[in-house]
N, CA, C and O atoms as a DFTB+ gen file, in Angstrom:
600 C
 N C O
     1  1     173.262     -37.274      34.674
     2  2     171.865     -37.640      34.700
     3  2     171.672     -38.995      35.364
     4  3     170.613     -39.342      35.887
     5  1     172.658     -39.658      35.310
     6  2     172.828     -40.953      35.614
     7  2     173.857     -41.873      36.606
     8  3     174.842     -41.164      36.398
     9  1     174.101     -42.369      37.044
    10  2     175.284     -43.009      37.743
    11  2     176.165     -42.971      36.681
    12  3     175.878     -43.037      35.486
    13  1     177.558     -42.830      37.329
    14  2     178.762     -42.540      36.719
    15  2     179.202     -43.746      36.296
    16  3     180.052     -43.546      35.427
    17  1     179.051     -44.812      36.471
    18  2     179.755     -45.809      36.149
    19  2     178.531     -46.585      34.922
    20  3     178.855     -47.204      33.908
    21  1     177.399     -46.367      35.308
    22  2     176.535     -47.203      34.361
    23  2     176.030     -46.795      32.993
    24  3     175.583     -45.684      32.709
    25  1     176.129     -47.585      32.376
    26  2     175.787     -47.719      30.531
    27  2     175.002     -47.577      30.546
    28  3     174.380     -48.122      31.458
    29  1     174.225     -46.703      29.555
    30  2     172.925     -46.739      28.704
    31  2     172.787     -47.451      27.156
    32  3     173.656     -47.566      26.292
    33  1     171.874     -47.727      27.145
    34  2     172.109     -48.345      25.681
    35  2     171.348     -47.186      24.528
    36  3     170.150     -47.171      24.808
    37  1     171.558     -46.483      23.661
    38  2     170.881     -45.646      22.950
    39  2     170.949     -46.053      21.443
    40  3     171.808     -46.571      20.729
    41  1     169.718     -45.613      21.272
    42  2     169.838     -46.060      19.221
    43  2     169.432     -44.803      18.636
    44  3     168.278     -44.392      18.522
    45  1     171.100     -43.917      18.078
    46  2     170.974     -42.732      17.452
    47  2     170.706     -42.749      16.059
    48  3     171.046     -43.498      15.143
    49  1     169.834     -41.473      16.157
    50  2     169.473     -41.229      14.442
    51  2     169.298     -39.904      13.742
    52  3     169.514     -38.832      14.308
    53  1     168.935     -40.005      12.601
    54  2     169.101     -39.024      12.209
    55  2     167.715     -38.372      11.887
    56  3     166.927     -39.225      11.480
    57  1     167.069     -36.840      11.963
    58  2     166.343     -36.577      11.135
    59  2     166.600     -35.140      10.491
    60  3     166.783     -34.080      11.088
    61  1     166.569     -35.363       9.210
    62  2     167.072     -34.143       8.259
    63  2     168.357     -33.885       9.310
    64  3     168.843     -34.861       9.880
    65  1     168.942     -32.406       9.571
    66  2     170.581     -32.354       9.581
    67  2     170.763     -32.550      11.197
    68  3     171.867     -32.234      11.640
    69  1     169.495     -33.188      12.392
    70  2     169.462     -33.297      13.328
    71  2     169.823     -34.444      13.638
    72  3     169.275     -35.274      12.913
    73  1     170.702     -35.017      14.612
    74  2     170.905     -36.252      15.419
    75  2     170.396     -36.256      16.395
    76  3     170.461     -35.269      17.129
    77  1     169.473     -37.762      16.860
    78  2     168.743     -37.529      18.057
    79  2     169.036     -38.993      18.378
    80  3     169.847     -39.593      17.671
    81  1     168.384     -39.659      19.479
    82  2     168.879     -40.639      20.068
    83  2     167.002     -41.103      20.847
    84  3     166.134     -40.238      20.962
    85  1     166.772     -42.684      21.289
    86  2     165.940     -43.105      21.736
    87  2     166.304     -43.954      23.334
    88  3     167.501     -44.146      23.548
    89  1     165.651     -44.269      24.034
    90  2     166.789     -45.455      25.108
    91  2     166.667     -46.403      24.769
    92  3     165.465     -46.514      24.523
    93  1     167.265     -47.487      24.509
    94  2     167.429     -48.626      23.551
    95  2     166.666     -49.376      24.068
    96  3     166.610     -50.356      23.326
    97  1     165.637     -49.603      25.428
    98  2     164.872     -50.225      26.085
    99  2     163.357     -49.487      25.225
   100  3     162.344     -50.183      25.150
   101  1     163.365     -48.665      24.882
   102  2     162.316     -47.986      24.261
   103  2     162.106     -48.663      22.466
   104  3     161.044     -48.776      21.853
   105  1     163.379     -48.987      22.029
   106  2     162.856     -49.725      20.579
   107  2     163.220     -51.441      21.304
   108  3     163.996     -51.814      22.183
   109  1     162.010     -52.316      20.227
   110  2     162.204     -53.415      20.483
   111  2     162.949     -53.965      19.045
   112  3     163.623     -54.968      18.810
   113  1     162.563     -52.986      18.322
   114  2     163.542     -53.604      16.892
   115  2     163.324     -52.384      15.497
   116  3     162.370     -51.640      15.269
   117  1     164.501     -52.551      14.817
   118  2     164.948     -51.905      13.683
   119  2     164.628     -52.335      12.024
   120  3     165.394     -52.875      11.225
   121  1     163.140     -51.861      11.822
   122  2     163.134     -52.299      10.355
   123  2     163.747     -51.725       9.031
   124  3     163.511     -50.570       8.677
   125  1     164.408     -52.435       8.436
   126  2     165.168     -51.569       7.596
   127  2     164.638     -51.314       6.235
   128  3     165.203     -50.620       5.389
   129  1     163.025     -52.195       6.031
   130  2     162.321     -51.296       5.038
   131  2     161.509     -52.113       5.311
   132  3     161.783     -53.218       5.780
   133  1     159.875     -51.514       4.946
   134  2     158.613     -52.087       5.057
   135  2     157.598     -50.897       4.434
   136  3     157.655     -49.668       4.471
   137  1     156.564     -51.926       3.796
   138  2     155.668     -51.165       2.796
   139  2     154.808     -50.766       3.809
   140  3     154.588     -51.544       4.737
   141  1     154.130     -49.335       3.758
   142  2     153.867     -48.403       4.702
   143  2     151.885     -48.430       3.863
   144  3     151.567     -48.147       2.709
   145  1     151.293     -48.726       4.632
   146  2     149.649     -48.159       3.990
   147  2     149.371     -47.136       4.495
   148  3     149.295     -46.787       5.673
   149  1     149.162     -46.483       3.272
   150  2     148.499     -44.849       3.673
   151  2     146.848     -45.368       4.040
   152  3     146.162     -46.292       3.605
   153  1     146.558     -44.089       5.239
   154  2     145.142     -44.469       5.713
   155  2     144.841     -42.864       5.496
   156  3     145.569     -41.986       5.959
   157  1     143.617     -42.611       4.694
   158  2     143.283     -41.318       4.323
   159  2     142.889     -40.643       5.678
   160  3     142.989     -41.145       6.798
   161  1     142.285     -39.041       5.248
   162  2     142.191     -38.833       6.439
   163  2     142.958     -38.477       7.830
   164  3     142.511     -37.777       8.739
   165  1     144.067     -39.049       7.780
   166  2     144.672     -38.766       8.942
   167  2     145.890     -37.881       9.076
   168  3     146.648     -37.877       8.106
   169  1     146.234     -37.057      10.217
   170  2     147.588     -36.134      10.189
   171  2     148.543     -36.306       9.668
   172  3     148.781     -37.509       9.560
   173  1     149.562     -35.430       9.091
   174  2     150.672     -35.370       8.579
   175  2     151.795     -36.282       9.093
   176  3     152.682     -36.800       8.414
   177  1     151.593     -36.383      10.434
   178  2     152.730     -37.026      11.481
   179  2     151.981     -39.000      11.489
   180  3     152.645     -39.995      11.776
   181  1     151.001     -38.984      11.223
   182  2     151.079     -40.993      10.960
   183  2     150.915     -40.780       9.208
   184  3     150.230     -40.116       8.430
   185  1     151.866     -41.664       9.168
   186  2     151.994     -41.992       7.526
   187  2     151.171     -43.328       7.138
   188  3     150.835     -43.544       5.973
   189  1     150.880     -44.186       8.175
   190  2     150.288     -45.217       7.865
   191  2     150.236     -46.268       8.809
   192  3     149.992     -46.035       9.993
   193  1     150.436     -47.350       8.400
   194  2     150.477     -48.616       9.036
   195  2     151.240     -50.030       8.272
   196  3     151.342     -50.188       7.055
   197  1     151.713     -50.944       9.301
   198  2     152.772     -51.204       8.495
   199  2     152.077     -52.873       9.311
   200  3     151.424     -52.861      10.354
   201  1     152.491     -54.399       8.378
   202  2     152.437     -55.242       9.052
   203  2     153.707     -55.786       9.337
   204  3     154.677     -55.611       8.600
   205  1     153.738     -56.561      10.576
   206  2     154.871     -56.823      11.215
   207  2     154.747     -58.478      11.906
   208  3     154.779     -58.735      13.109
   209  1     154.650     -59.148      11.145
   210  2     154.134     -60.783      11.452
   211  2     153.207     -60.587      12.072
   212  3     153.026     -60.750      13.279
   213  1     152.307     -60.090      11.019
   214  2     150.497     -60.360      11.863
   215  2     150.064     -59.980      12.706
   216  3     149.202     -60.623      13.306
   217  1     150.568     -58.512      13.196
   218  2     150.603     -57.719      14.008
   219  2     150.742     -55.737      13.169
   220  3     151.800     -55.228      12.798
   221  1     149.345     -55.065      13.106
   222  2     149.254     -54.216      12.527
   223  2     150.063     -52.958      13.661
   224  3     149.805     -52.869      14.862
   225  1     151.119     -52.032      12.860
   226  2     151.313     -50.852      13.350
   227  2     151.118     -49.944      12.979
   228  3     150.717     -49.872      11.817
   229  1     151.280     -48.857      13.694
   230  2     151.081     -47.285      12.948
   231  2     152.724     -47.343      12.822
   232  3     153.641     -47.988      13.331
   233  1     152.549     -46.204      11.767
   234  2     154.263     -45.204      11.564
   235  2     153.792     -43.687      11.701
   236  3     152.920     -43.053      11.107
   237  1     154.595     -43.378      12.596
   238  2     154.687     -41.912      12.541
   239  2     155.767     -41.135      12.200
   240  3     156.880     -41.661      12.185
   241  1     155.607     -39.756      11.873
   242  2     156.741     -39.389      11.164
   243  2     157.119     -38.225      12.281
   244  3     156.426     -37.221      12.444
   245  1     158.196     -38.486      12.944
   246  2     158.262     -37.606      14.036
   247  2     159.197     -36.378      13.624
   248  3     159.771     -35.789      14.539
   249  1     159.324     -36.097      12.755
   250  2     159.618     -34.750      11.889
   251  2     158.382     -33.773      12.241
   252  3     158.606     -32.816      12.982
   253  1     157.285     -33.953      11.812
   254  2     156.503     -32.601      12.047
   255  2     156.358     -32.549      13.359
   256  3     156.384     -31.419      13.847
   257  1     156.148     -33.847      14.385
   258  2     155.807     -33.327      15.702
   259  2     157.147     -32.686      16.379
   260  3     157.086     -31.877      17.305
   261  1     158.370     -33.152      15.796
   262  2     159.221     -32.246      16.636
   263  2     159.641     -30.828      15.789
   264  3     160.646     -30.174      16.066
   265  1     158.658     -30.466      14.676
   266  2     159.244     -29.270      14.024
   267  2     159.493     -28.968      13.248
   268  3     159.316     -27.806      12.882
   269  1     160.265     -30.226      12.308
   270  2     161.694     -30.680      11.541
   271  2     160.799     -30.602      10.575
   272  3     159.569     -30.577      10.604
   273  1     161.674     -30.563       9.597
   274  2     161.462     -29.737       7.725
   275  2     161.228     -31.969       7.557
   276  3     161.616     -32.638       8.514
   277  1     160.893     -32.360       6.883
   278  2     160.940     -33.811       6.801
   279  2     161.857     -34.655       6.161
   280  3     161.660     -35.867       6.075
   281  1     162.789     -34.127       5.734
   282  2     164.103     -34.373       5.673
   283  2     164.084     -35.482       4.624
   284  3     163.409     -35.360       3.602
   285  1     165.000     -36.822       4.933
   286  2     165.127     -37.553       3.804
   287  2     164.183     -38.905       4.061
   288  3     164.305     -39.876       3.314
   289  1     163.249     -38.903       5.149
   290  2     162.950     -39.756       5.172
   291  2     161.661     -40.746       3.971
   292  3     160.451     -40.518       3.974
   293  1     162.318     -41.743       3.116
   294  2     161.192     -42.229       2.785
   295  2     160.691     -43.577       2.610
   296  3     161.044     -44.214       3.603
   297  1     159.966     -44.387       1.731
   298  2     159.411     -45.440       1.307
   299  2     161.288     -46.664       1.729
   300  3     161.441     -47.875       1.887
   301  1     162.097     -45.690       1.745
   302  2     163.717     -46.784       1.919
   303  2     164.163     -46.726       3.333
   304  3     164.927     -47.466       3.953
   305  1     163.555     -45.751       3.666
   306  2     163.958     -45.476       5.128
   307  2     163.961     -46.302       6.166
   308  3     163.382     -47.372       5.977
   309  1     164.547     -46.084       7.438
   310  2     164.300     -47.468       8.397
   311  2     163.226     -46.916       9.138
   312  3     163.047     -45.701       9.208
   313  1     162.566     -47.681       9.644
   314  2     161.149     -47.606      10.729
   315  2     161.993     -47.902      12.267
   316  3     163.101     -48.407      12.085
   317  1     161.733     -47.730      13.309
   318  2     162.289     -48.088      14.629
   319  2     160.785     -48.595      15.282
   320  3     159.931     -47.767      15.600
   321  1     160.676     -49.385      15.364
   322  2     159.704     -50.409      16.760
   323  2     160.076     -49.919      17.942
   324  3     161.014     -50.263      18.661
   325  1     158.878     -48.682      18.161
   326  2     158.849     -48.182      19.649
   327  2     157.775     -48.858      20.154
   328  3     156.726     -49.166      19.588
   329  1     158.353     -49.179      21.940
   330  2     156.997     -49.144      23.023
   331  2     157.284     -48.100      24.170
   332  3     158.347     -47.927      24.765
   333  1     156.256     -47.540      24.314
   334  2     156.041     -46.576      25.475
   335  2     155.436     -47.246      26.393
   336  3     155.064     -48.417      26.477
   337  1     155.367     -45.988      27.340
   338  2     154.075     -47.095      28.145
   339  2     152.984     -46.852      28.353
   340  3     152.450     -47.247      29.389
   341  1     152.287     -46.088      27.377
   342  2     150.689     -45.970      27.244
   343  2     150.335     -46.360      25.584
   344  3     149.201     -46.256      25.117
   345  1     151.593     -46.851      24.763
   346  2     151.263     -46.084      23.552
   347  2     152.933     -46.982      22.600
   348  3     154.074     -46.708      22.973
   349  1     152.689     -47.847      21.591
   350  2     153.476     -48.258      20.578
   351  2     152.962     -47.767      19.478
   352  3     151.815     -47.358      19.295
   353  1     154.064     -47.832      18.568
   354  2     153.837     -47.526      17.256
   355  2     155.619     -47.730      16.277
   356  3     156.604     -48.049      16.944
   357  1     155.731     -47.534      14.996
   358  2     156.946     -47.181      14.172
   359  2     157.221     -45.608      14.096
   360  3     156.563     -44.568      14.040
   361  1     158.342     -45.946      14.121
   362  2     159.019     -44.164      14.047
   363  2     159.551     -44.107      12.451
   364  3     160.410     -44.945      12.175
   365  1     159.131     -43.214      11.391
   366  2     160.465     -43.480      10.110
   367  2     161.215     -42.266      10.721
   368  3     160.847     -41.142      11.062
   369  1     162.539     -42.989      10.730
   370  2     163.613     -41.506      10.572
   371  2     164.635     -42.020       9.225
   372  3     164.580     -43.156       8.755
   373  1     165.433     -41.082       8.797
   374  2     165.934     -40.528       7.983
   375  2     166.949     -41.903       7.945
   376  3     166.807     -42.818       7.135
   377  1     168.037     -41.844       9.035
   378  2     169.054     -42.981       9.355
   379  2     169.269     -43.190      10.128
   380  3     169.332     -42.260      10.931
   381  1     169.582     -44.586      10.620
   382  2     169.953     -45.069      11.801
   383  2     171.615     -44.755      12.070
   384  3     172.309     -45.580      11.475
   385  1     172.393     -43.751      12.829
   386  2     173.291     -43.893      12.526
   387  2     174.587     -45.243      13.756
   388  3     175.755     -45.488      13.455
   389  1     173.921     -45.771      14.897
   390  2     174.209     -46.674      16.010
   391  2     173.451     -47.037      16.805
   392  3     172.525     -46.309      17.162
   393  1     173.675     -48.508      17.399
   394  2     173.045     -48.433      18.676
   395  2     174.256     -48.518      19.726
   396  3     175.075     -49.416      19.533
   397  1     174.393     -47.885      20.535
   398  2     175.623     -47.924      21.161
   399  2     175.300     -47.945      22.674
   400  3     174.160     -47.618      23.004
   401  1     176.327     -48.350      23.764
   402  2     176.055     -48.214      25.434
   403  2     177.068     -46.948      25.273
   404  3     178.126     -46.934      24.645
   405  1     176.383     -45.748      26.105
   406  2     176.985     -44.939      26.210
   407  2     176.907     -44.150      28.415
   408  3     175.903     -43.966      29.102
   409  1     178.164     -43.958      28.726
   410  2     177.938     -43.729      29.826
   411  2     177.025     -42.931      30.405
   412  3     177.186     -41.855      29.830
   413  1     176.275     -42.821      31.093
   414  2     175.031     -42.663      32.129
   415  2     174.928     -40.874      31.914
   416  3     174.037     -40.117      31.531
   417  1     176.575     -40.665      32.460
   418  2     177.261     -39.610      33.462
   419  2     177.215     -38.316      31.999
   420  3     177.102     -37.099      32.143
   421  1     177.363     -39.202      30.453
   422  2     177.900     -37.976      29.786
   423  2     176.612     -37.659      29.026
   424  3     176.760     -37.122      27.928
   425  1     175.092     -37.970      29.542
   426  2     174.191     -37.110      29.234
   427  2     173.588     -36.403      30.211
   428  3     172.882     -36.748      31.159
   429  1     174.152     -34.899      29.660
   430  2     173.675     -34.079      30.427
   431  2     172.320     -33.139      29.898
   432  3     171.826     -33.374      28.796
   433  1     171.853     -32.218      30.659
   434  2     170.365     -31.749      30.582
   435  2     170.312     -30.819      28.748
   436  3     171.270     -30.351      28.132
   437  1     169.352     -30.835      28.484
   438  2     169.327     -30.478      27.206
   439  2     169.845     -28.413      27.293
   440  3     170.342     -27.604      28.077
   441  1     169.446     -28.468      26.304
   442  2     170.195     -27.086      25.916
   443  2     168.760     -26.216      26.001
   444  3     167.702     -26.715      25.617
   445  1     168.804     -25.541      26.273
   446  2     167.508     -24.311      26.428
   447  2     167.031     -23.711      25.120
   448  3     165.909     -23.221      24.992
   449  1     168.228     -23.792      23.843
   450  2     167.786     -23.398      22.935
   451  2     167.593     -23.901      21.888
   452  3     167.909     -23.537      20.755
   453  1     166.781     -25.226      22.438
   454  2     166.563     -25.966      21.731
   455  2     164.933     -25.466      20.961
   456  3     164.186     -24.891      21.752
   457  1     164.476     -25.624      19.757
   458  2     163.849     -25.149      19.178
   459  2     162.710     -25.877      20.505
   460  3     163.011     -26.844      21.204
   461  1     161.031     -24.888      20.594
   462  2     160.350     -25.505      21.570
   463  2     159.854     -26.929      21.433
   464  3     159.687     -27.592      22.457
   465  1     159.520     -27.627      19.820
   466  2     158.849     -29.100      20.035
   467  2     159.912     -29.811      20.437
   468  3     159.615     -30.523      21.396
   469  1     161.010     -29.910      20.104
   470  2     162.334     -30.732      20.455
   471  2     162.821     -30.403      21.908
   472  3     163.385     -31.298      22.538
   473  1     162.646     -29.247      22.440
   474  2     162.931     -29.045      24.051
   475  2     162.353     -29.769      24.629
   476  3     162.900     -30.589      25.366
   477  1     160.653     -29.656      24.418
   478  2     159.211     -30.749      24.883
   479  2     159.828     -31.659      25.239
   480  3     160.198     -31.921      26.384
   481  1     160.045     -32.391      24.000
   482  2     160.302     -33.553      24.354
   483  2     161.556     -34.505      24.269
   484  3     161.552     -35.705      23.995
   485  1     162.605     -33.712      24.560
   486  2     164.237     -33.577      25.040
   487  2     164.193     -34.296      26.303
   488  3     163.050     -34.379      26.754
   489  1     165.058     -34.814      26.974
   490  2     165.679     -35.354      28.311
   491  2     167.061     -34.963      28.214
   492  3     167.530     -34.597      29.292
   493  1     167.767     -34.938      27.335
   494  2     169.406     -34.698      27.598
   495  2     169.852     -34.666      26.146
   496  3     169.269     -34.824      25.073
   497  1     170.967     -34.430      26.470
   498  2     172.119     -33.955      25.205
   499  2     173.165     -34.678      25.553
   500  3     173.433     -34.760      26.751
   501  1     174.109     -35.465      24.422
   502  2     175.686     -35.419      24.363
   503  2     176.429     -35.625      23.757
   504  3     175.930     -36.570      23.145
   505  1     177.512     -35.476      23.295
   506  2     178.419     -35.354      22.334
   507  2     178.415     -37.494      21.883
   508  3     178.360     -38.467      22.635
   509  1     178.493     -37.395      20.538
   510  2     179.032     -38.796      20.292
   511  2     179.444     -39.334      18.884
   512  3     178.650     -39.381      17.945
   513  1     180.578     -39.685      18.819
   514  2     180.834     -39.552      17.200
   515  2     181.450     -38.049      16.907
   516  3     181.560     -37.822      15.702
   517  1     181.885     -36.952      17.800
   518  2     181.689     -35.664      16.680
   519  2     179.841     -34.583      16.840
   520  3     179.515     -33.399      16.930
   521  1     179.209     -35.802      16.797
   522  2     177.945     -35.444      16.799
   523  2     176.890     -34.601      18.033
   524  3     176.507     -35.339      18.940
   525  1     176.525     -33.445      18.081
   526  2     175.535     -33.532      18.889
   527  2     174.321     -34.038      19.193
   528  3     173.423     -33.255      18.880
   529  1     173.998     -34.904      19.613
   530  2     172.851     -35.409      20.085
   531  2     172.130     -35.416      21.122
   532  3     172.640     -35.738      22.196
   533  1     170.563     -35.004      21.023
   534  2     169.283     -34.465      21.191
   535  2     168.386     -36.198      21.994
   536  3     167.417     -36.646      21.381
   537  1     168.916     -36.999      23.416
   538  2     168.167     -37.930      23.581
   539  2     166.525     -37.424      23.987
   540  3     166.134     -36.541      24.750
   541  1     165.827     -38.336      23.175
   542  2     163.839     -37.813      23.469
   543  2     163.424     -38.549      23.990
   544  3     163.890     -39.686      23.921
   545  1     162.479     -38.288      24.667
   546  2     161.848     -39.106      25.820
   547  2     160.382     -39.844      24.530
   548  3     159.539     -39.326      23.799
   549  1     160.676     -40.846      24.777
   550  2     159.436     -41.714      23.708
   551  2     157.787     -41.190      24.144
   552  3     156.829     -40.930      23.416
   553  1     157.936     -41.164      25.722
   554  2     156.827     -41.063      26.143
   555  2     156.444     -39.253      25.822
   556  3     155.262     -38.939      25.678
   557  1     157.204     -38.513      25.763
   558  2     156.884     -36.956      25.283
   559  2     156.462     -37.396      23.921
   560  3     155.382     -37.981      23.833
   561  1     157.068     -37.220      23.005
   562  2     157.155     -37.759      22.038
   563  2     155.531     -38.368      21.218
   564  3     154.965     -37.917      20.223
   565  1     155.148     -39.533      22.116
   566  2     153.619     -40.052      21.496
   567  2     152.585     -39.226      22.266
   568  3     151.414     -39.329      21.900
   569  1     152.916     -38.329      23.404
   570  2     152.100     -37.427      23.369
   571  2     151.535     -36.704      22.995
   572  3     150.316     -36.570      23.096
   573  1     152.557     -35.822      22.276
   574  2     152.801     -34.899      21.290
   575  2     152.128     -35.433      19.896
   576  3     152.119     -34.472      19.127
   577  1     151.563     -36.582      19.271
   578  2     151.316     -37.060      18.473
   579  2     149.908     -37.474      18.892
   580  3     148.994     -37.387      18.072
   581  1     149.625     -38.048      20.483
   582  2     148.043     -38.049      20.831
   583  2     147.706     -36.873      20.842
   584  3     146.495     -36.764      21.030
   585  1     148.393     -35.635      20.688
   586  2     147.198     -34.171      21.231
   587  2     147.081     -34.019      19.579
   588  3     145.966     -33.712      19.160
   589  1     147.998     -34.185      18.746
   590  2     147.649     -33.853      17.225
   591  2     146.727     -34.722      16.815
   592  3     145.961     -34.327      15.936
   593  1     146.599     -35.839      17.238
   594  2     145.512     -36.557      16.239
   595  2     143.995     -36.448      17.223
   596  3     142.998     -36.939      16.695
   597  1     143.797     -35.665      18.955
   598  2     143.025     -35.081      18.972
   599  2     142.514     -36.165      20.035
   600  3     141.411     -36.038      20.565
């Protein structure tokens, strides 16, 4: 997918028994717990809003937009500080399991049978740890979350 010689930086995670991965240029930082305000009213996939030195975010729970049963994520869970580029917000997933540089060359194109919300918004697959991992494009991703909230 990439030049053979060059690193990516990725921050893999977990949701319920899925490993997925972000491009590490896509989170600006890793909260490892923060009190979440529920805002009535709104979809299953934003859980709330979170403050972050005086700076209000949303959290979304990217379990329903990609499909996923909602696994273990909760009130202990880590949040990930995404920016896109139309569109920031917090991600809760389940666990952070690395952030690692991983070569360019060994993500290759996703798998076809990948369930359809996770294909959406798939860019590549690759082995790491043992693990298969599912890298998502951030920008699919808050799309998929602007057409749900309409």
């Amino acid at each position: 997918m990439r030049g053979e010689g060059e690193l990516v930086k990725l921050v893999l995670f977990t949701l319920g028994a899925d490993t997925f991965a972000l491009f590490g240029r896509c989170v600006g930082e890793i909260l490892a717990r923060a009190d979440v305000f529920f805002l009535p009213g709104c979809p299953p996939s934003l859980e709330g809003v979170i403050n972050v030195r005086g700076d209000i975010e949303s959290v979304l729970r990217p379990h329903g937009l990609l499909g996923l049963p909602d696994g273990a994520a909760g009130p202990g869970s880590p949040i990930l500080l995404c920016r896109g580029a139309a569109m920031k917000s917090g991600l809760r997933v389940d666990e952070v399991i690395d952030v690692a540089d991983v070569p360019g060359a060994a993500i290759e194109p996703p798998a076809a049978t990948l369930p359809p919300a996770v294909r959406q918004a798939a860019v590549g697959a690759l082995r790491f740890g043992g693990r298969l991992v599912t890298v998502l494009d951030l920008d699919k991703l808050f799309a998929a979350c602007a057409e749900e909230l309409g």
